[in-house]
Backbone as CSV, one residue per row, in Angstrom:
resi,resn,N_x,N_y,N_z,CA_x,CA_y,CA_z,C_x,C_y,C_z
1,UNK,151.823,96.313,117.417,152.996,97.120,117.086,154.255,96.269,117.086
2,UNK,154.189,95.036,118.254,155.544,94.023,118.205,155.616,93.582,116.939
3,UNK,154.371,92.593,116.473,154.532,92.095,115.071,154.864,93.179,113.785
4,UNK,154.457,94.930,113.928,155.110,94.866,112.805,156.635,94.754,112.894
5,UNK,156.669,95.621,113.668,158.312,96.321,114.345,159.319,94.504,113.960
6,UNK,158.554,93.457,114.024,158.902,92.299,114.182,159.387,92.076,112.232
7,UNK,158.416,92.049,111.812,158.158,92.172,110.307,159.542,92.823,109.500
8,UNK,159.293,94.563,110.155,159.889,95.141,109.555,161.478,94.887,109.817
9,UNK,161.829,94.353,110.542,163.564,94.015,110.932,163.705,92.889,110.206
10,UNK,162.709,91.511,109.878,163.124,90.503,108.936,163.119,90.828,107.768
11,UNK,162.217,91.435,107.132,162.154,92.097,105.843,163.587,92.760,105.241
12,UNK,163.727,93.561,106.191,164.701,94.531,106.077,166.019,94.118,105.930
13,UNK,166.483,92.837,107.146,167.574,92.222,106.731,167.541,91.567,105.357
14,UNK,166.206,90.777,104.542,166.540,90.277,103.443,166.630,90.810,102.625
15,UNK,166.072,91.769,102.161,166.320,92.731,101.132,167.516,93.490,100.805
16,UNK,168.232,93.550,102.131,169.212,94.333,102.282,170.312,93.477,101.721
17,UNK,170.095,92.455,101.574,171.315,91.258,101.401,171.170,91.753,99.706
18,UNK,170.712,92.066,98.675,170.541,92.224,97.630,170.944,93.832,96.774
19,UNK,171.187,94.623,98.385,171.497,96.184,97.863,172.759,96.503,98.824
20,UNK,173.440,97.621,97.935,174.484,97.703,98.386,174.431,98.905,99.678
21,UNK,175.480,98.968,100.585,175.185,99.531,102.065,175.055,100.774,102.324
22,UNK,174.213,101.258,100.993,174.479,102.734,101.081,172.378,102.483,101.429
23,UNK,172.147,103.261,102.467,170.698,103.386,103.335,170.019,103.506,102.428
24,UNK,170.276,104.344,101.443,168.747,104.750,100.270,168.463,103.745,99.522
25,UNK,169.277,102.707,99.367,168.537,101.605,98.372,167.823,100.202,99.061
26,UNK,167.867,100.731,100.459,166.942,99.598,101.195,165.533,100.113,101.368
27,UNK,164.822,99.176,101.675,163.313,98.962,101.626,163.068,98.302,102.726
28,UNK,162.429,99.478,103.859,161.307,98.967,104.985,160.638,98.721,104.655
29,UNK,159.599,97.204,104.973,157.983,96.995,104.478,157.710,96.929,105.979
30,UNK,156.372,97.351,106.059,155.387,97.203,107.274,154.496,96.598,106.911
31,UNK,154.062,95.215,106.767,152.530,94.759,107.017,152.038,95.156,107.978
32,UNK,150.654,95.725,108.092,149.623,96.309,108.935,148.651,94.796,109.533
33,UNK,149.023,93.726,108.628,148.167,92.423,109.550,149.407,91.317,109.416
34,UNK,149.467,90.319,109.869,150.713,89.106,109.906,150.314,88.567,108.678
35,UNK,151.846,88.171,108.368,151.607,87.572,106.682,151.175,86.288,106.736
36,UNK,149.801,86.560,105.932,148.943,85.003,105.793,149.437,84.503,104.274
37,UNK,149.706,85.304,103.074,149.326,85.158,101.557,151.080,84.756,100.611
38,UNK,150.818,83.883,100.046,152.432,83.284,99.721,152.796,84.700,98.903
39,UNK,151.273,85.394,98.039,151.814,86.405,97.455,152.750,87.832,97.945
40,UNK,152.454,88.043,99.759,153.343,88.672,100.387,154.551,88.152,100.541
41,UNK,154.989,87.035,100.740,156.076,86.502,100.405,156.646,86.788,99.449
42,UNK,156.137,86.465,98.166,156.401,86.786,96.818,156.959,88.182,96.340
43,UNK,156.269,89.189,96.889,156.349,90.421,96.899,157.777,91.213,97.421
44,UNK,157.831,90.639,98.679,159.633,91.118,99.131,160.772,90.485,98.636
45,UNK,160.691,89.131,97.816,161.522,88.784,96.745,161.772,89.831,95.582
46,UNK,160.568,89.960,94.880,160.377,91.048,93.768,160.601,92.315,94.342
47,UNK,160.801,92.691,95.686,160.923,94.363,96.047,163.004,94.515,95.861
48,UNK,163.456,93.398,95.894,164.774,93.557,95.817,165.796,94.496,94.885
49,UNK,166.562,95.408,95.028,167.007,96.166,94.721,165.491,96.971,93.721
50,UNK,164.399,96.990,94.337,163.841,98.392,93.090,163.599,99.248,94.442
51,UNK,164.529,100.043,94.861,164.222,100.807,95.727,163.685,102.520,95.564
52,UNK,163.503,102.239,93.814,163.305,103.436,93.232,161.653,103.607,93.563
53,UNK,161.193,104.740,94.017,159.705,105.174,93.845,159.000,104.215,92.531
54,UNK,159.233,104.993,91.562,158.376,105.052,90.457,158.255,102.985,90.348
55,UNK,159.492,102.106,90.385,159.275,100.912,90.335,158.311,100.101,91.705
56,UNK,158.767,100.731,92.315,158.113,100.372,93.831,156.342,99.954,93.402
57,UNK,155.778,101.674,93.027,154.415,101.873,92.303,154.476,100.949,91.471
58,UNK,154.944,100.491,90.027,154.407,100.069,89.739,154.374,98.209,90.304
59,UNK,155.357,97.623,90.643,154.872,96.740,91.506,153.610,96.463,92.057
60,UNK,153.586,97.716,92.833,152.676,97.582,93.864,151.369,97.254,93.246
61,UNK,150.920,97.912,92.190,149.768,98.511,91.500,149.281,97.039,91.048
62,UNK,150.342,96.242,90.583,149.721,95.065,90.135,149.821,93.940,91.007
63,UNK,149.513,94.275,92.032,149.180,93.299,93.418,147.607,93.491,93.801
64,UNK,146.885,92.462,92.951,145.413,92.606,93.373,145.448,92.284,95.239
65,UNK,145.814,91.767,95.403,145.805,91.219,97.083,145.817,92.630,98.000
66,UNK,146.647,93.542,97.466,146.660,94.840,98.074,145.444,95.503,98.341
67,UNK,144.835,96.029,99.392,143.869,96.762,99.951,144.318,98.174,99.782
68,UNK,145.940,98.609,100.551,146.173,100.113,100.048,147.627,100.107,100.448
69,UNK,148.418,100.705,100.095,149.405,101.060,100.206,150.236,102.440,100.522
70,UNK,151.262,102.745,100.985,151.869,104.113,101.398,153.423,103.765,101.259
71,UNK,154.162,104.892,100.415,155.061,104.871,100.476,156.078,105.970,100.864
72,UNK,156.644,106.010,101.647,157.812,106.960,102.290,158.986,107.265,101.519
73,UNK,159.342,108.486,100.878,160.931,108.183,100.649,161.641,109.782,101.128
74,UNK,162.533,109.087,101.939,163.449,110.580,102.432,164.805,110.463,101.909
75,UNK,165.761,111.570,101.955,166.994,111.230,101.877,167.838,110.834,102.237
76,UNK,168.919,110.156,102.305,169.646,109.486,102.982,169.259,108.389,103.899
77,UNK,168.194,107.972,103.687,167.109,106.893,104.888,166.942,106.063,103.550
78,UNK,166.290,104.561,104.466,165.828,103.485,103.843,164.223,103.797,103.177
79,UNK,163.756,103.902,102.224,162.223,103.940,102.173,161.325,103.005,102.642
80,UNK,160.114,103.636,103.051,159.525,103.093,104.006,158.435,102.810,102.984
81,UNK,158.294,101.306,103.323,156.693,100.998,102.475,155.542,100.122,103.474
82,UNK,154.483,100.989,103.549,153.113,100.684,104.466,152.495,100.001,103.412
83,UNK,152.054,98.555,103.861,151.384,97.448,103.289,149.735,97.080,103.861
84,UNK,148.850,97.252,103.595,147.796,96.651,104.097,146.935,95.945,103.150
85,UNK,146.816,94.672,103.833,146.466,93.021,102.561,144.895,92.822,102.940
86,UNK,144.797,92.745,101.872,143.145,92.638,101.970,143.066,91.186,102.496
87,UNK,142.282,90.788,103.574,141.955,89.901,104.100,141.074,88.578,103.408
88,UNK,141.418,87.494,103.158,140.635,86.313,102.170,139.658,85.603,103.302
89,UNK,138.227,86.003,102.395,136.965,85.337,103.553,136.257,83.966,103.144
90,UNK,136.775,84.050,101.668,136.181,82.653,101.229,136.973,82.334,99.764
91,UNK,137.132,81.001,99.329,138.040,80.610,98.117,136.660,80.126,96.975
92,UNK,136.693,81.394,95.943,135.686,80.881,95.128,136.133,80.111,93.859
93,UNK,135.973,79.181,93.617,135.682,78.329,92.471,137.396,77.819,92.288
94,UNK,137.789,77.280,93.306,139.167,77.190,94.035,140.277,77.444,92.878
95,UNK,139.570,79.064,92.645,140.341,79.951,91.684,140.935,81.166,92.301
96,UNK,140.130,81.593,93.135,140.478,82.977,93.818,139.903,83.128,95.187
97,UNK,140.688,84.141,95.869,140.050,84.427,97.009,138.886,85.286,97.288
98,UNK,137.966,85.199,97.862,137.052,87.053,97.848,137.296,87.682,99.192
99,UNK,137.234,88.641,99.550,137.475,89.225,100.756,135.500,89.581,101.101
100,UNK,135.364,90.358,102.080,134.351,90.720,103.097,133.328,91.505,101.475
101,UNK,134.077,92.615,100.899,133.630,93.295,99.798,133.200,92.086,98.139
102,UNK,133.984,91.473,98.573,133.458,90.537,97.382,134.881,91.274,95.996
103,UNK,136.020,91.537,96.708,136.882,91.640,95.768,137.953,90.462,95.265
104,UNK,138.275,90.293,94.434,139.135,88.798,94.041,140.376,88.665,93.508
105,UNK,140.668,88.108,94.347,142.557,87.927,93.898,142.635,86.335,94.237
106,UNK,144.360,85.870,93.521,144.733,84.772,92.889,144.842,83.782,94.064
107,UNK,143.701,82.636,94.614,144.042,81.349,95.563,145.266,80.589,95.100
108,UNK,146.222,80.559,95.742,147.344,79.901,95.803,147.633,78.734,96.740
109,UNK,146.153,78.277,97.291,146.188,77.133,98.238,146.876,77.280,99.496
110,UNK,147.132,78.592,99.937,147.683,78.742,101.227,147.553,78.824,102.229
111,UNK,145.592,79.081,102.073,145.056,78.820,103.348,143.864,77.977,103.128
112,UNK,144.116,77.466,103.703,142.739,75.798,103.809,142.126,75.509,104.235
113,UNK,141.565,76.567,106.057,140.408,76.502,106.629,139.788,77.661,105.856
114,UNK,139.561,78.042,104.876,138.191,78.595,104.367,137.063,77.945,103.612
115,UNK,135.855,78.983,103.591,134.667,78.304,103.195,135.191,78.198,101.704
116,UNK,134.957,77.121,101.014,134.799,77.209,99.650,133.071,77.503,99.184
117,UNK,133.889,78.591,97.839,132.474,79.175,97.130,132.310,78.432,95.586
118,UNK,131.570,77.727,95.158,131.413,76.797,94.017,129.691,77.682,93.588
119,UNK,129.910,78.712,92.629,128.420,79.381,92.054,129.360,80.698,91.537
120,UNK,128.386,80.753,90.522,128.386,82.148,89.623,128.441,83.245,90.776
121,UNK,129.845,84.280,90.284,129.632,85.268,91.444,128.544,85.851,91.681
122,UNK,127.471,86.213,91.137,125.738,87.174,91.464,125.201,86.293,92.273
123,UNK,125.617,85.031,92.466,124.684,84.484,93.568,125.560,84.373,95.090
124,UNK,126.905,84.912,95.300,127.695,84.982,96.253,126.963,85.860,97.506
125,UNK,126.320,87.261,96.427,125.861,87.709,97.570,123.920,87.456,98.375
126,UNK,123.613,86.327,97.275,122.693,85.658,98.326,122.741,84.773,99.701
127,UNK,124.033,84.060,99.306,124.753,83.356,100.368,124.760,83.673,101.852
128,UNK,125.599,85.224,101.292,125.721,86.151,102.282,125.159,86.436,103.157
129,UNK,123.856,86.582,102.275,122.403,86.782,103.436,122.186,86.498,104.603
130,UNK,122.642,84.729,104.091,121.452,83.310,105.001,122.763,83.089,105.826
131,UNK,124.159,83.313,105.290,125.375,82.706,105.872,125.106,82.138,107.895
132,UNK,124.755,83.746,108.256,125.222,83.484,109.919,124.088,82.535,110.479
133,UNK,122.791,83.103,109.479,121.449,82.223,110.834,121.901,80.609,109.902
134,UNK,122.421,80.060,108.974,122.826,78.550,108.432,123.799,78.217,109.505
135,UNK,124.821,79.037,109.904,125.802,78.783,110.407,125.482,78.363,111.634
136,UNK,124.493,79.299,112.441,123.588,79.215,113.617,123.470,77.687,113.901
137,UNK,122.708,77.630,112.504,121.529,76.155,112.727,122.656,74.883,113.048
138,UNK,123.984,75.731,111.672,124.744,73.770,111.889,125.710,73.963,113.001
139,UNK,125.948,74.610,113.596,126.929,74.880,114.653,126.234,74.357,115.992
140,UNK,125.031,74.706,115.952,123.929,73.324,117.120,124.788,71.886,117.461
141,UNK,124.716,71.367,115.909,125.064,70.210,116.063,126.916,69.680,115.572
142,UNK,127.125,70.777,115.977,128.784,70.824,115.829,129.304,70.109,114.147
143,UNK,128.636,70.707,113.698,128.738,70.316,112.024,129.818,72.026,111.572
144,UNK,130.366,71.255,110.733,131.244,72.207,109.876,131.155,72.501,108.604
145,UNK,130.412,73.471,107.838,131.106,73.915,106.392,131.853,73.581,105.589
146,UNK,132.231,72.759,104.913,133.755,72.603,103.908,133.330,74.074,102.791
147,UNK,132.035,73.513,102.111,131.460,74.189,100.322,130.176,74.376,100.651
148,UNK,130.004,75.502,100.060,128.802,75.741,99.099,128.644,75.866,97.914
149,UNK,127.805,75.160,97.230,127.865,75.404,95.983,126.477,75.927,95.263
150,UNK,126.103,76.193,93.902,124.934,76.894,93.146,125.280,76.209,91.612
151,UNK,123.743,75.373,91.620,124.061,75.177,90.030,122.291,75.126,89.677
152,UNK,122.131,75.719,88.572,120.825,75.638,88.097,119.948,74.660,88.092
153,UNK,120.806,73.608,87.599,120.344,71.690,87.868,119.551,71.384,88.808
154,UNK,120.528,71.927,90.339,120.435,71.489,91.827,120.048,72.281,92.466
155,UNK,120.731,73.694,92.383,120.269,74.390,93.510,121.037,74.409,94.266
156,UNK,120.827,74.934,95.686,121.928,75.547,96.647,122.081,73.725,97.163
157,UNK,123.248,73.927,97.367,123.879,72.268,98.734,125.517,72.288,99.111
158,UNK,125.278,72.047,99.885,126.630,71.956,100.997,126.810,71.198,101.394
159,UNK,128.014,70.983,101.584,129.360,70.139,102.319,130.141,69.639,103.590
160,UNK,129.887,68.988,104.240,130.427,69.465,105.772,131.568,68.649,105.329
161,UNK,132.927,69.239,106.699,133.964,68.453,106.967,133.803,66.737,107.197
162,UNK,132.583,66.608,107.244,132.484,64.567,107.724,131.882,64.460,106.726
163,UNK,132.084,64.905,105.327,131.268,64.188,104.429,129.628,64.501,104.062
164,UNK,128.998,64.945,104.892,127.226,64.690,105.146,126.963,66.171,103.799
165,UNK,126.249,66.094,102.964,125.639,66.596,101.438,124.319,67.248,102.167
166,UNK,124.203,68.518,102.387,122.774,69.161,102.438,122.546,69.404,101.117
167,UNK,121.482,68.897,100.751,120.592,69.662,99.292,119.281,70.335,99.689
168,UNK,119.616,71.577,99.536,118.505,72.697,99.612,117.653,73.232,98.677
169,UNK,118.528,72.847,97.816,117.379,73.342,96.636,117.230,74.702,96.034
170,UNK,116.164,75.531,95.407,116.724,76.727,94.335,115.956,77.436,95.490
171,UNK,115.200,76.990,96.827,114.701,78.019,97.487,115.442,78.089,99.164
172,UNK,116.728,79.242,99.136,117.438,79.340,100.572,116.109,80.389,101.510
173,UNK,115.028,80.239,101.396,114.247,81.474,102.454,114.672,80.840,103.526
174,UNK,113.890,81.523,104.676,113.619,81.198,105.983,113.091,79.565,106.766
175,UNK,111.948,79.613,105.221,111.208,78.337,105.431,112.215,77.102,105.374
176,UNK,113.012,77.090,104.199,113.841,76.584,103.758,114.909,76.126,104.870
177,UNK,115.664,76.957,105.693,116.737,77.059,107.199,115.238,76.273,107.952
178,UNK,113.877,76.457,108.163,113.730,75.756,108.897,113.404,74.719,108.952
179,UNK,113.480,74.269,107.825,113.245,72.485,107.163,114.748,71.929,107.155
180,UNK,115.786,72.833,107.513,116.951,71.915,107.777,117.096,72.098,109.144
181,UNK,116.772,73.186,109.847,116.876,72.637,111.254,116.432,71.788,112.202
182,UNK,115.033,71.590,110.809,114.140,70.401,112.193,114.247,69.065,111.277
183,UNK,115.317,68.948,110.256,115.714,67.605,109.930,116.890,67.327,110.170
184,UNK,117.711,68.077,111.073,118.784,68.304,111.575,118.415,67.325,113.214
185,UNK,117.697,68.405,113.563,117.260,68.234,115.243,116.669,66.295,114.745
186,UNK,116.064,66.033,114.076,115.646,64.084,113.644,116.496,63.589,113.535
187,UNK,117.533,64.092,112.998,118.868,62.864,112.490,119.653,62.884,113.915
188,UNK,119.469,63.946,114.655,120.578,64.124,115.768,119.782,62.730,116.769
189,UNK,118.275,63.441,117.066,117.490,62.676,118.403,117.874,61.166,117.838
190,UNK,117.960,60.759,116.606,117.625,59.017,116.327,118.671,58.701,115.751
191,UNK,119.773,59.345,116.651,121.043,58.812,115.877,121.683,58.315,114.516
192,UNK,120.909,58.955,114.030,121.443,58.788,112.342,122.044,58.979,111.704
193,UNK,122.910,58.631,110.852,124.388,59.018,109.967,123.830,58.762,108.644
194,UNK,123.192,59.993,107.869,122.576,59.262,106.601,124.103,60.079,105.613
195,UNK,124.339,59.625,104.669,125.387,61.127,103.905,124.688,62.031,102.920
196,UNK,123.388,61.918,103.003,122.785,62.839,102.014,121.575,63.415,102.638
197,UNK,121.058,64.652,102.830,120.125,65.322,103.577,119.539,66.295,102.150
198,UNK,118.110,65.878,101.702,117.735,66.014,100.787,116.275,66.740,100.701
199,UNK,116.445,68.019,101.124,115.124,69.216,101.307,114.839,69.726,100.311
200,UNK,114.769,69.307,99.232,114.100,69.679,97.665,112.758,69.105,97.973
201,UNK,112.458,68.269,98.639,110.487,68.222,98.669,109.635,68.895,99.636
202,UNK,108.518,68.949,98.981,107.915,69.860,99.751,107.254,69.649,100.904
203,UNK,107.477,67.907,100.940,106.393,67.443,102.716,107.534,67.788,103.722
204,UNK,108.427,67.570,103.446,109.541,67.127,104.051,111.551,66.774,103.546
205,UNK,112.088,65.695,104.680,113.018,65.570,103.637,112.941,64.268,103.372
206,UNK,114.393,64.125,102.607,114.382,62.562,102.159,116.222,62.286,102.962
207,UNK,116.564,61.308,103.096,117.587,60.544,103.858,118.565,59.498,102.868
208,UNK,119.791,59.684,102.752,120.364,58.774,101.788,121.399,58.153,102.124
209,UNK,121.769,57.031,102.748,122.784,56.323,103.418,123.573,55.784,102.428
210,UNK,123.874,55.900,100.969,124.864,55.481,100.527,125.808,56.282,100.601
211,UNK,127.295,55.753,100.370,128.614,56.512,100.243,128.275,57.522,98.961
């Protein structure tokens, strides 16, 4: 409740700098989460003097980032506008964001610890699947995520923050997570730094120490 109450008094002073001191042509915004998205930024620039309903809407309407919105207007008062931003869970094809639903709005590079998604969206929600028990396996060995990617060529392979290339191949099953965990658990016991981890065969894997 501090952060909005917090929100809504900075907001309020800037906007206000743009309308004249009569209460009805100012604009309360409430974000319902802390502003992560440059496009909320963006948004209380563009809310300046349209303190009219009908402009407000249409603004609003063309803010894919928006989850839902509410707007207040009384007389003689400032109108009140309830904001809630759909949350960004992964940056696909470091074009857009997707949220939890798999909805997509415009990456503007503003946030940079997310997973990147590199594959045709229909295969996003296979990902999905395997995401937590993959995450499971590389979080063992304190390995990090940068990408995933999907290409017909290759097949599923990923990225960690140090560089190291898993290639998995066109089959993510079970079997698949457990041919990287127990070539995971080899590279860890025998100290190995290979940069390419290569589970496309079927005995086993293969190991690739070039840059």
């Amino acid at each position: 409740m501090l952060v909005k109450r917090l929100l809504s008094i900075s907001i309020l002073a800037l906007i206000s700098l743009g309308c004249t001191k009569n209460l009805q042509n100012d604009v309360v915004i409430l974000f319902e989460k802390p502003l992560m998205l440059k496009q909320e930024q963006e948004l209380v620039l563009n809310l300046l003097n349209s303190s009219s309903k009908k402009k407000l809407s249409e603004i609003l309407k063309d803010q894919s980032w928006i989850e839902s919105y509410l707007i207040k207007k009384y007389a003689f008062q400032p109108t009140q506008l309830f904001i809630n931003s759909k949350e960004p869970k992964y940056v696909w094809k470091n074009l857009f964001y997707l949220d939890a639903q798999l909805s997509k709005f415009p990456y503007l590079g503003d946030i940079n610890n997310l997973l990147h998604l590199n594959m045709p969206i229909e295969f996003v929600s296979n990902w999905m699947q395997i995401e937590n028990e993959l995450f499971s396996i590389i979080d063992t060995y304190k390995l990090k995520i940068s990408s995933v990617s999907f290409t017909e060529a290759e097949g599923w392979y990923f990225q960690t923050s140090n560089n190291l290339r898993i290639n998995l191949g066109s089959d993510i099953s079970a079997n698949a997570l457990k041919k990287l965990s127990n070539a995971l658990k080899y590279i860890f016991e025998k100290n190995l730094t290979p940069s390419i981890i290569d589970l496309r065969y079927k005995n086993g894997a293969a190991l690739n120490y070039g840059k």
